[in-house]
N, C-alpha and C positions, 0 to 999 in steps of 0.2 A: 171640522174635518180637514179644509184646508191645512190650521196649525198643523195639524199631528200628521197631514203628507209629507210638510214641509220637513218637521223635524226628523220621519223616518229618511227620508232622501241624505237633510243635512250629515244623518249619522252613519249611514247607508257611506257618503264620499268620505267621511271622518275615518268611519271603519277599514275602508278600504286604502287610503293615503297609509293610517297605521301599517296595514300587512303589507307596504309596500317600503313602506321604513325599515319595517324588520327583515325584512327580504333582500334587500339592498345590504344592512349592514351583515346580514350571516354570508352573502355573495361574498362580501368584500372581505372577509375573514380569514386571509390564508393561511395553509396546513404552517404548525411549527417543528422545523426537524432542526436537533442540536448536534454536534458534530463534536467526539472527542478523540484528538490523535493522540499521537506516541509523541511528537516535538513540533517543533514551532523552527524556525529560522533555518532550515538545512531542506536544495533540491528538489528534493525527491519528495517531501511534504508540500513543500510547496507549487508543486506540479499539481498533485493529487488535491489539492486545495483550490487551487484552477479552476479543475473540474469539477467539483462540487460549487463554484460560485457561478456557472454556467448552468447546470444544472438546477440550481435556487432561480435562476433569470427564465430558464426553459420553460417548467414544469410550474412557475406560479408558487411556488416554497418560499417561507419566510425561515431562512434558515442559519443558523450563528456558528462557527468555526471555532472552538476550546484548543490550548495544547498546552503542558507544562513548559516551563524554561526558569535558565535561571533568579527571575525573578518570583515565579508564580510559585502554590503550593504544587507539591504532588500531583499525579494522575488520578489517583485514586479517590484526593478531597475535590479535586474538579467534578468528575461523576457524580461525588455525592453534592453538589451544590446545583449539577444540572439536574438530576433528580426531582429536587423541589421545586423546579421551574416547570416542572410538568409537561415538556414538549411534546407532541404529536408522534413523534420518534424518534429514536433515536439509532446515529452512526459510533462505530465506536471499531478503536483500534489499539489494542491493548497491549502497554511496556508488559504488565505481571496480570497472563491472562489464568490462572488459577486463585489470585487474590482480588481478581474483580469482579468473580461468580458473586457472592455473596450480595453485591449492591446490584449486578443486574439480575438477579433475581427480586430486587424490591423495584425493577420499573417491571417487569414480568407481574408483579402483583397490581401494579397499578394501571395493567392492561395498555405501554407502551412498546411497540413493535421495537425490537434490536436486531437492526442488521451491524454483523463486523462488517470489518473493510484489512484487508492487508494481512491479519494474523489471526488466524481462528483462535476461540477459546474453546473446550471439551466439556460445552453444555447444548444438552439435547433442545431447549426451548428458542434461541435464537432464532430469529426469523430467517433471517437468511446470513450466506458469507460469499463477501466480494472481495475477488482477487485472486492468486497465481497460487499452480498447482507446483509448490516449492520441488517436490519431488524429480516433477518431470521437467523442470525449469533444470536443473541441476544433469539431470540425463543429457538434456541439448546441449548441454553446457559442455559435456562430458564428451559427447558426440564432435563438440565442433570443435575442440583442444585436439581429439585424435584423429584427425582428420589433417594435423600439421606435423604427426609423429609417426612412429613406426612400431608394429610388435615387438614388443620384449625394452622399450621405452619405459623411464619412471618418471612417473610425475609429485609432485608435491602438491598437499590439500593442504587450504588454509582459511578458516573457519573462528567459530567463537562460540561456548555455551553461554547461553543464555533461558530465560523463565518459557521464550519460546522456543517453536522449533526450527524456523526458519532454516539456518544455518545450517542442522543438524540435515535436515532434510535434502537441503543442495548438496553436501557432501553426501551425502549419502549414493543421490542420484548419479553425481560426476564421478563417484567409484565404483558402481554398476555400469555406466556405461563403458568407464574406461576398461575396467578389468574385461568385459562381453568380450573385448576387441585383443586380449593380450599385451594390455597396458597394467605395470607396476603402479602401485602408488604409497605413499609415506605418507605423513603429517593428519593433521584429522582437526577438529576444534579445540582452541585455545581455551583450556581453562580461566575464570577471574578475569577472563576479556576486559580489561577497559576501553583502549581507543586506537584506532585503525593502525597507529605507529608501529607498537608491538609487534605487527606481522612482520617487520622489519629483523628482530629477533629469532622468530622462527625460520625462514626462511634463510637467517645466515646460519644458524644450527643445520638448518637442514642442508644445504651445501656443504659445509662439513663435512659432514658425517658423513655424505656423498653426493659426492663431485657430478657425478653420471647425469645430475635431474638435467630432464631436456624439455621440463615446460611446468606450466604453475596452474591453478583454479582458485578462485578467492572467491570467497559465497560471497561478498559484495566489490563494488566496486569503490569503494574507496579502502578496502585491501589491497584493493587488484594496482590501487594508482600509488600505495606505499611499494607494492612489491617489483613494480616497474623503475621507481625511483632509484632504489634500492640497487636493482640490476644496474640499471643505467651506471650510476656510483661506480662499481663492480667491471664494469666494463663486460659484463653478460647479454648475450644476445638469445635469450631465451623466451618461448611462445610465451605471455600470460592472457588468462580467460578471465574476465571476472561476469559480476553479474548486478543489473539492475539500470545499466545503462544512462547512468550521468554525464553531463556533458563533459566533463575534464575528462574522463573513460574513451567520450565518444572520440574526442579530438587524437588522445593517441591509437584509436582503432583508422581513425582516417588518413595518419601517417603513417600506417604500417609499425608504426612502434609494439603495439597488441594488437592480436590477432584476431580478437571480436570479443561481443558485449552478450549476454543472454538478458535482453531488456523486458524489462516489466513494462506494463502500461498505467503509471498511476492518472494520469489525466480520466482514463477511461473507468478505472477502479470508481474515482469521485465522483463520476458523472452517471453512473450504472446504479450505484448506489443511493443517490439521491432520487432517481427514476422509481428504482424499488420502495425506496422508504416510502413514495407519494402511493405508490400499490398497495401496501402494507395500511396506510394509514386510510384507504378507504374500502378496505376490506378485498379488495383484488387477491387473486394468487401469486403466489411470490418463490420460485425457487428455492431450494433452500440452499445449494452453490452453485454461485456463479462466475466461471472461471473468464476473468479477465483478458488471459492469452498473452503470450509473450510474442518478443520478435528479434530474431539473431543478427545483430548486428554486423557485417563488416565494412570491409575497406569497401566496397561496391555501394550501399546505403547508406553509410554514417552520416556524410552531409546534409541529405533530406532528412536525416532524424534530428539533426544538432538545428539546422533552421524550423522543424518542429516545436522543439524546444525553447528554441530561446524567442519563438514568437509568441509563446505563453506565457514566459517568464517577463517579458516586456511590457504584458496588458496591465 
């Protein structure tokens, strides 16, 4: 009798060490969220990349960063490679978001929560979308350009089609607002857009053709920093707005050379988003947009933004 107390005890501590092993290592087991942008080596990704490695340090996330460049394949074979890694969720930020329904519909089958981040795609199943409501980014934008002009003023738009809307969308808003107020406008998105330069192009057509423009909008800001140069060149002394709020953007809003920045928040986009993914991945409720919120840069804030910035970009 003894033996057999002995042995239920021994197995009794045995049994309970075991559920104590297994318990320790499922603890230690952190959620896996894979992360696929639009680019690798440019600002503005790398801000919002920031905030996602903060976010992975916060929240307890074991979480990896993907983005094409020119060495890597495609966006699209990156997807399909993080797919089979079977993450806990996934963030996702889509160059061709009508051509990468297809693959996220097979983490959708595989029961992986997809939040975007920065560019929606036009699928009802995504869990959630982080980031700027382009539209009304483009209004303030519109708003804060007519605020240095006058009714019956024209301005130039300048813009670029692309697979998203982005662009489309800021232009949109900066010609609502402007027009509300009795402001002209020309110009619209660049077809076959390659790279920022070309605004250079439009821009001297559009002077041209008329002399009158008394201020500019570039749905981004490194338009806004070609169409500044450009003036400069020109010996023009004309408002430009751009958008997205980059640091080389910030520095000429703080000289007065441009007249403000409509900034996006990507640090907050990355950071919001990895918050959600960890909701998502434990069955929490999760928004399904979540608007990031922008913030209007001028000559008054820009410094407090640019040492924002660049004490990210240092870490």
């Amino acid at each position: 009798m003894k033996n057999k107390g002995l042995i239920l005890v021994v197995s009794a501590v045995f049994f309970c060490g075991l559920l104590g092993f297994f318990y320790k290592a499922f603890a230690a087991k952190k959620p896996t969220v894979a992360v696929v942008l639009k680019e690798s080596k440019s600002e503005y990704w790398d801000i919002m990349a920031s905030g996602m490695e903060k976010g992975f340090k916060n929240f307890g996330v074991k979480g990896k960063i993907y983005a094409p460049d020119q060495k890597n394949e495609d966006q699209l074979s990156l997807l399909k490679k993080v797919l089979k890694e079977k993450p806990d969720a996934l963030i996702f930020s889509p160059q061709r978001p009508n051509a990468s329904i297809p693959i996220l519909k097979e983490f959708k089958k595989e029961h992986i929560p997809v939040l975007l981040v920065d560019t929606e795609v036009n699928w009802p199943d995504q869990t959630s979308f982080v980031g700027t409501d382009n539209l009304s980014l483009g209004k303030k934008a519109g708003e804060l350009l007519s605020s240095k002009l006058q009714p019956g003023d024209k301005v130039a738009l300048a813009g670029w089609v692309s697979e998203d809307t982005v662009s489309v969308d800021r232009i949109r808003g900066a010609k609502e607002a402007l027009h509300r107020v009795g402001i002209d406008t020309i110009g619209g998105n660049i077809p076959d857009y390659g790279n920022d330069s070309e605004v250079k192009a439009l821009i001297s057509k559009a002077l041209k053709e008329d002399p009158d423009i008394k201020g500019v909008f570039a749905s981004n800001d490194g338009m806004a920093l070609e169409v500044i140069k450009y003036l400069n060149e020109k010996g023009l002394n004309i408002p430009v707005v751009g958008a997205d709020g980059i640091i080389d953007m910030l520095k000429y809003v703080k000289n007065g050379t441009s007249k403000g920045s409509v900034a996006q928040n990507p640090y907050d986009m990355g950071y919001i988003s990895v918050e959600n993914a960890l909701k998502a991945v434990k069955g929490q409720s999760v928004e399904k947009k979540i608007n990031s919120g922008v913030d209007i840069i001028t000559k008054d804030n820009a410094q407090s933004k640019i040492e924002f910035l660049d004490g990210i970009l240092k870490n």
